[in-house]
C-alpha positions in Angstrom: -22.2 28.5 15.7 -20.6 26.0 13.4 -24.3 25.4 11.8 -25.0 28.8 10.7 -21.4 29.3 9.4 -21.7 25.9 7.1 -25.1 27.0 6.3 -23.9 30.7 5.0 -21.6 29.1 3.2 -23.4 26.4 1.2 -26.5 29.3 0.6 -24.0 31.5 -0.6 -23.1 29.3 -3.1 -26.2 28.8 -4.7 -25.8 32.4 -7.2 -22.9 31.0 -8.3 -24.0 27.3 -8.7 -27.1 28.8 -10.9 -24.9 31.2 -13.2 -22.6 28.6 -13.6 -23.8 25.2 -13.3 -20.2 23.2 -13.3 -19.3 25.2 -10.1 -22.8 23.6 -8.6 -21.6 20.0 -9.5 -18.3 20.6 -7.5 -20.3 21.4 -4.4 -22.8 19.1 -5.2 -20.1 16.3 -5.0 -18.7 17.6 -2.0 -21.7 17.7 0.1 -22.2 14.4 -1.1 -19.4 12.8 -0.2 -17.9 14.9 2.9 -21.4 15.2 4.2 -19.9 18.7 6.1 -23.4 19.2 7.5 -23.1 15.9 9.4 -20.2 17.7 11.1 -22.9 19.6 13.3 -25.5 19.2 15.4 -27.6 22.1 15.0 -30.2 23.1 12.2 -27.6 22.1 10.1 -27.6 18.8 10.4 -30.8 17.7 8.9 -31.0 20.9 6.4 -31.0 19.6 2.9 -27.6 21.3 1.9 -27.2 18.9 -1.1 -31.2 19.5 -2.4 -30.6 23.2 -2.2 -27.3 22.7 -4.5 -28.7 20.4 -7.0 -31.9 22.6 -7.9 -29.8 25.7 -8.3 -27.7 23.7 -10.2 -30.6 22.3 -12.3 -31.8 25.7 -12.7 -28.7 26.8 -14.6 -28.7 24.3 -17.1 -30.7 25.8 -19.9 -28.6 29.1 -19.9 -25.2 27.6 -20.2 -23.5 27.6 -24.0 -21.9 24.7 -25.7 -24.2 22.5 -24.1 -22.6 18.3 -24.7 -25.1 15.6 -25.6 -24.9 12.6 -23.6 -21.8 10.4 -24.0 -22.3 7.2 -26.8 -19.4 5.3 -25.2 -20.5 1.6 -24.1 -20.6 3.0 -21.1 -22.9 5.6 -20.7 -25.1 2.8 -22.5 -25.0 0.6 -19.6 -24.8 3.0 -16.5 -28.1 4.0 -18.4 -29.7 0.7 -18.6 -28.5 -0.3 -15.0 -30.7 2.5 -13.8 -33.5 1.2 -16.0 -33.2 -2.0 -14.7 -33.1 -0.9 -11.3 -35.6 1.1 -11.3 -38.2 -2.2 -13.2 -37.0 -4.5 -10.3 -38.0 -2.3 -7.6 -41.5 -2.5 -9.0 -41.7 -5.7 -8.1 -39.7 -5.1 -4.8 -40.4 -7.6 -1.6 -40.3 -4.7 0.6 -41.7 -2.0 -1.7 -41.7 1.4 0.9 -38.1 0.3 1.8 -37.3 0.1 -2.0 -38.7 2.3 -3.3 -37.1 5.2 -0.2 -33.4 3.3 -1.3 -34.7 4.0 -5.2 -35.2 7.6 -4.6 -31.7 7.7 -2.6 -30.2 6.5 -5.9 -31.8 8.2 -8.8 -30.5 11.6 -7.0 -26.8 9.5 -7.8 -27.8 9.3 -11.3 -29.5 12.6 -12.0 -26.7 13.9 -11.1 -24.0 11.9 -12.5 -25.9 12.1 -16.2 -26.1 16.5 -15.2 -22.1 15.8 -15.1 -21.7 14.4 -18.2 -23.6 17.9 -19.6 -20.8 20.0 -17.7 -17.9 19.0 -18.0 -16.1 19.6 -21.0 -12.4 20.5 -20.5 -9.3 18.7 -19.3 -9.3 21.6 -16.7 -13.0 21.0 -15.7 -12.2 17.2 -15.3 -9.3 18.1 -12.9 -11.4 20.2 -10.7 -14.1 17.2 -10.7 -11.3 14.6 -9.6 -9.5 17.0 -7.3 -13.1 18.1 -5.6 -13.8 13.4 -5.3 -9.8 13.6 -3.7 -10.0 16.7 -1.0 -13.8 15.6 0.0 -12.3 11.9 1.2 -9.4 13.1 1.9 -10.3 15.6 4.8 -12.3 13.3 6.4 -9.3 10.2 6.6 -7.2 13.4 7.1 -9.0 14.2 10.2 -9.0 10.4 10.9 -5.5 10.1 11.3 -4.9 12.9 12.8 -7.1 11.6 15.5 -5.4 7.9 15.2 -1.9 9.8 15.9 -3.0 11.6 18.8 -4.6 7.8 20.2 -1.7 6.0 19.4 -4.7 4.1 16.7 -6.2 2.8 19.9 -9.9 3.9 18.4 -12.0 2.7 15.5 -11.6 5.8 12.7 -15.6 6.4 11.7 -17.1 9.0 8.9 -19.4 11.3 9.5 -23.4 10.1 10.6 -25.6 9.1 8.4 -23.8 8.7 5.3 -22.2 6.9 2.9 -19.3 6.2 4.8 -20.4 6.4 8.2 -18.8 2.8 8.7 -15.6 2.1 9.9 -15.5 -0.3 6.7 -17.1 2.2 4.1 -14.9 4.9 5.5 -11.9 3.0 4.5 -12.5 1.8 1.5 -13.7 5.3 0.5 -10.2 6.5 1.6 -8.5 3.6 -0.4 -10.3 4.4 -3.6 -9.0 8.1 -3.2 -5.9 7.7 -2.4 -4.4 7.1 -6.0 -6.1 9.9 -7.0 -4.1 12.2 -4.1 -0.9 10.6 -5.2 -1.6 10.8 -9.2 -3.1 14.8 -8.6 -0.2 16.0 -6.5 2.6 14.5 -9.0 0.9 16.7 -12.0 0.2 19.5 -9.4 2.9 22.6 -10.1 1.9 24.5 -6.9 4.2 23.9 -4.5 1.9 24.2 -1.6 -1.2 22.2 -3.0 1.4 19.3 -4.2 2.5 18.6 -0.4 -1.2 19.0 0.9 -1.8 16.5 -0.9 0.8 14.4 0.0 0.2 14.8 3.7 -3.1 13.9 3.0 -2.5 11.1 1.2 -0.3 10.0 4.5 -2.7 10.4 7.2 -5.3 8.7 4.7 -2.9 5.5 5.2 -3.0 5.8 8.9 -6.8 6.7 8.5 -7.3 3.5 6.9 -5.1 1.1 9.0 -7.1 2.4 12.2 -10.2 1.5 10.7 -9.5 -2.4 11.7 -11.0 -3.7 8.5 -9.8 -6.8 7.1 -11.0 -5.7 3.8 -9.5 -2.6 3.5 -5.9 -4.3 4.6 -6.2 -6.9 1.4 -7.5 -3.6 -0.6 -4.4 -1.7 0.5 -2.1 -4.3 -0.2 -3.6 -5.0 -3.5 -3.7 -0.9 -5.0 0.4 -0.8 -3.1 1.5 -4.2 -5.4 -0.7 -3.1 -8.7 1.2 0.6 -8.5 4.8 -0.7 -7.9 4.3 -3.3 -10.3 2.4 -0.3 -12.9 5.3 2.1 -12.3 8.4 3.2 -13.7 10.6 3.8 -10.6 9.0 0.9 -8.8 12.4 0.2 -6.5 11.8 4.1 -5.1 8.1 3.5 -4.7 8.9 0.4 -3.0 11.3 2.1 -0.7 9.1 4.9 -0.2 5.8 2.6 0.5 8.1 0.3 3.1 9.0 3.5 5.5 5.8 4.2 5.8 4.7 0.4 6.6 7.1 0.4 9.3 6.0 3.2 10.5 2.3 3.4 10.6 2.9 -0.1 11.9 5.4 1.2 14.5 2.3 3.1 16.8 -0.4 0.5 15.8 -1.5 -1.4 19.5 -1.6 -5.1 19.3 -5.0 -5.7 19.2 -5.0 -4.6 15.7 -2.4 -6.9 14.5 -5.3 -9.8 16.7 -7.8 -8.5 14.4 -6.2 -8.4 11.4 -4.8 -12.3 12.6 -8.0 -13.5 12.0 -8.5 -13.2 8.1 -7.1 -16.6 8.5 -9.9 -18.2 10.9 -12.6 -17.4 9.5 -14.4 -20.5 10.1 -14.5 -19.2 14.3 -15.4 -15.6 12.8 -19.1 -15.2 13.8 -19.5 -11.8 11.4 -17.8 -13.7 8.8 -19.8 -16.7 9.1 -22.7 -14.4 9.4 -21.7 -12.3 6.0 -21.4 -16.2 4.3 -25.3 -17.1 5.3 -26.2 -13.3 3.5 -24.2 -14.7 0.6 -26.3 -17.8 0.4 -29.5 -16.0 0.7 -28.9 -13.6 -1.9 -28.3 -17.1 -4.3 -31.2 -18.7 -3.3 -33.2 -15.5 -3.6 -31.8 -15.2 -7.0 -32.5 -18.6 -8.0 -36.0 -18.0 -7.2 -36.4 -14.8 -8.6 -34.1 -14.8 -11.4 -34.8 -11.7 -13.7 -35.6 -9.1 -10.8 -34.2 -10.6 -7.5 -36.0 -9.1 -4.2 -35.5 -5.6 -5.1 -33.9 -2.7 -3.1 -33.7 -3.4 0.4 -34.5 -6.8 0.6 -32.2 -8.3 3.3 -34.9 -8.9 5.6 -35.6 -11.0 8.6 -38.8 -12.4 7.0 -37.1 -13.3 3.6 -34.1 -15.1 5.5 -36.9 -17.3 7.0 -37.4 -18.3 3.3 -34.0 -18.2 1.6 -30.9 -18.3 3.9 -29.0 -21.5 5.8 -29.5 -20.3 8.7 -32.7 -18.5 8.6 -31.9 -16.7 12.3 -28.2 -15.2 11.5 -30.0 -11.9 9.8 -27.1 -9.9 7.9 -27.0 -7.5 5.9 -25.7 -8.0 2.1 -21.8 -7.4 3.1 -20.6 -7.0 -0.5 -21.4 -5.4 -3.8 -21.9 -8.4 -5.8 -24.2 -10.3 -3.7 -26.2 -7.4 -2.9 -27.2 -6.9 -6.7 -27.4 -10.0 -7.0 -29.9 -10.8 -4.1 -31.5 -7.2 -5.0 -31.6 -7.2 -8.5 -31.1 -10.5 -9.6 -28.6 -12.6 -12.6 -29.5 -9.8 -14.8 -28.6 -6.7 -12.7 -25.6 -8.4 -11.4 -24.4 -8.8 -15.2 -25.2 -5.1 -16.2 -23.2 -4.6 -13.0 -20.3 -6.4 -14.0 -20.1 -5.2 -17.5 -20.0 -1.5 -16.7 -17.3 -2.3 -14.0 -15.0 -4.6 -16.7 -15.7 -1.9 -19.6 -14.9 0.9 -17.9 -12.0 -1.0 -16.6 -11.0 -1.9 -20.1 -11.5 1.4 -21.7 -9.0 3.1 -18.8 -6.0 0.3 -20.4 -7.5 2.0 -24.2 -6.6 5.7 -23.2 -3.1 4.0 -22.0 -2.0 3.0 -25.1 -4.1 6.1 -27.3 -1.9 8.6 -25.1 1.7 7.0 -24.2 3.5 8.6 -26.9 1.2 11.9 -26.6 3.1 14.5 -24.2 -0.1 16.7 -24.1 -2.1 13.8 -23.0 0.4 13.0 -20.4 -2.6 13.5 -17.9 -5.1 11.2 -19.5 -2.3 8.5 -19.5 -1.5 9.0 -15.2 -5.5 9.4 -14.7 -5.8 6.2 -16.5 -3.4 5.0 -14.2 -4.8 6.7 -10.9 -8.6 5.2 -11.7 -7.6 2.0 -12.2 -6.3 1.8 -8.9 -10.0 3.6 -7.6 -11.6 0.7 -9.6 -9.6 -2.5 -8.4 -9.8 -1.3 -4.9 -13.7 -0.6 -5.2 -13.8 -4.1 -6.5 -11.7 -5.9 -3.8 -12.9 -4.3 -0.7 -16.4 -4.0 -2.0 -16.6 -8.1 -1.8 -17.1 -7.5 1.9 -18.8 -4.3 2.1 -23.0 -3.8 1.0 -22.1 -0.5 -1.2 -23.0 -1.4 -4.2 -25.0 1.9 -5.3 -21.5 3.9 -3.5 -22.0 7.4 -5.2 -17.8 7.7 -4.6 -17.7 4.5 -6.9 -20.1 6.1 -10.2 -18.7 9.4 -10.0 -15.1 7.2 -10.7 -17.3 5.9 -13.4 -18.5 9.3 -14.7 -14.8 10.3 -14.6 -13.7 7.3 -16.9 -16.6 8.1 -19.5 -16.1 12.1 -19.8 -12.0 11.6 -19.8 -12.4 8.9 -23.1 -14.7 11.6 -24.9 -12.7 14.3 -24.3 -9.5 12.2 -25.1 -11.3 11.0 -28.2 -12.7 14.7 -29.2 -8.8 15.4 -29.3 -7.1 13.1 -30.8 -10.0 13.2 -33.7 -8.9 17.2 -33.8 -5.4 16.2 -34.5 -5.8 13.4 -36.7 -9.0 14.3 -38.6 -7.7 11.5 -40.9 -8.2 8.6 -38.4 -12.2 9.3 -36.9 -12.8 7.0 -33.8 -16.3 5.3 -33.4 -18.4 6.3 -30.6 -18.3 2.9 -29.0 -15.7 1.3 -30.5 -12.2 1.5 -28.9 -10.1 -1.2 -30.8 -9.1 1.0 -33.9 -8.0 3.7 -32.1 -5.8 1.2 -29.8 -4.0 0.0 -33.5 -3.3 3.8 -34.4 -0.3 4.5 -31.8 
């Protein structure tokens, strides 16, 4: 019953998502991300909900008005070239059917992050888009802790099969990059209702995340809960505020999670960790060897490790974003990697100082906030974790590029005297 009710659902959407295209990305992103149909186990399940979706939505696009060209912002300019690149190294792939099935997987991410940029145009639009990446994550860590309350946080917290976040690991650091943007939406949210949903949401996503047992995602957590007290104004109430709710997740958490998370320490006795340390090696000496296009997409192999790794028999997957580019795409990819990751990173502190004095761009100032957060979480849980081409993680991106063009297209509109460059951010930083 549940598959034919999801399935009415999503196939009554697709009118809607072909009149109006932006309405197709917002269900686009949440079947991508909350995977609902993985929730079943019927026809549902394997039904192409998301396909479906993105060709109505594709559909759509020559009808709409007011149309946006493609963002010139730095960027735009790399996210674009890292797909180029990507897409050349998997050409000359090591395992080329497993590549090029992960390529496919990932241009879909792309398509549609470069349809986004098309649709959305408004402040309002760009609220939807972030509230739509929030409520996606956040019922699924809200059903997680729910379930961890009612175990007494006795079980593992998973996502749903098959997807992104299917690990215990991904799950959490999913939930931790969505987090600040639950907090961040519900303090600018003036419906009553919807601004403690999300606060209860953002609660269980705590407890969520602690029941996942990752190591990871503890240094992650710790990391976002130090950056935001030290980032905010009424840091002793946050502080308060954040130390309740320490004590009490950890008040119901068994002892075998405080074992686990006992042995970031010993990591030389750790068997996965030494394990994730012999990937690490072999996506080096792959790189070494294969400099400008690594081994391609999927190339953590047992055949390769013969060639490449320490320990030719402890056969791991890539266990973190940087090596996995690295070992995947080689010196080159990793750098296209890192430079869309620091400039978009940068650019967030730009719209900071363009919009602190601004009262009507209070909310590009505390989405600044909220996606730096998403961003240093991403990039200190994603050392352990192989989720480099996470779809959560480039639609953060996307958000970052359309908020400083439509913060730009503003301020230009109320200070026609000072024109910013499309790339440049430094002389609009000097104006305010």
């Amino acid at each position: 019953m549940r598959d034919y009710i999801l399935l009415i659902v999503i196939l009554a959407t697709l009118p809607f998502c072909f009149k109006r295209p932006f309405f197709g990305l917002l269900v686009y992103v949440w079947i991508s991300l909350m995977n609902p149909h993985r929730f079943t186990w019927g026809i549902a399940y394997s039904f192409p909900v998301a396909k479906v979706v993105a060709l109505a939505t594709i559909a759509g696009l020559p009808f709409i008005p007011n149309r946006w060209k493609i963002p010139r912002e730095w960027e735009a300019w790399i996210l674009a070239a890292l797909g180029i690149y990507f897409s050349f190294t998997t050409f000359y792939a090591l395992a080329p059917e497993k590549a090029w099935a992960d390529w496919s997987q990932f241009i879909k991410i792309y398509l549609m992050i470069f349809i986004a940029f098309l649709l959305i145009q408004t402040p309002q639009q760009l609220r939807s888009f972030f509230m739509t990446i929030a409520i996606s994550i956040g019922l699924v860590g809200l059903k997680g802790g729910l379930f961890a309350l009612l175990t007494g946080g006795g079980h593992l917290v998973y996502g749903p099969p098959e997807s992104f976040i299917a690990d215990n690991n991904a799950l959490a650091l999913a939930e931790i990059m969505v987090l600040p943007l639950l907090l961040y939406l519900g303090l600018g949210e003036v419906r009553r209702w919807l601004k403690i949903f999300l606060y209860i949401m953002a609660s269980l996503l705590v407890i969520s995340i602690v029941s996942s047992y990752s190591r990871g995602a503890l240094l992650g957590l710790s990391a976002i809960a130090f950056y935001f007290i030290l980032i905010s104004r009424h840091r002793w109430r946050y502080l308060l505020v954040i130390g309740v709710l320490v004590i009490g997740v950890l008040s119901f958490i068994p002892q075998k999670w405080f074992e686990r998370m006992g042995t970031i320490a010993e990591y030389q006795d750790d068997a996965s960790v030494m394990g994730r340390i012999n990937a690490w090696w072999f996506a080096y000496n792959l790189a070494l060897d294969r400099p400008l296009v690594g081994g391609g997409f999927r190339t953590f192999q047992d055949d390769l490790f013969l060639t490449y790794a320490p320990d030719p028999y402890d056969v791991h997957d890539a266990h973190s974003i940087y090596f996995e580019v690295l070992g995947e795409h080689g010196f080159v990819g990793l750098g296209l990697f890192l430079s869309l990751m620091f400039i978009a990173f940068r650019s967030l502190g730009q719209i900071q100082k363009w919009t602190n004095d601004i009262e009507s761009l209070k909310w590009a100032n505390q989405y600044s906030r909220m996606l730096k957060l998403s961003i240093i979480a991403y990039c200190i849980c994603g050392a352990f974790l192989g989720l480099a081409y996470f779809d959560l993680y480039y639609y953060i991106i996307t958000g970052v590029i359309v908020m400083k063009v439509i913060v730009k297209k503003i301020l230009e509109e109320t200070s026609p005297q000072t024109p910013l460059p499309s790339g440049s951010l430094s002389k609009r930083g000097r104006v305010f």
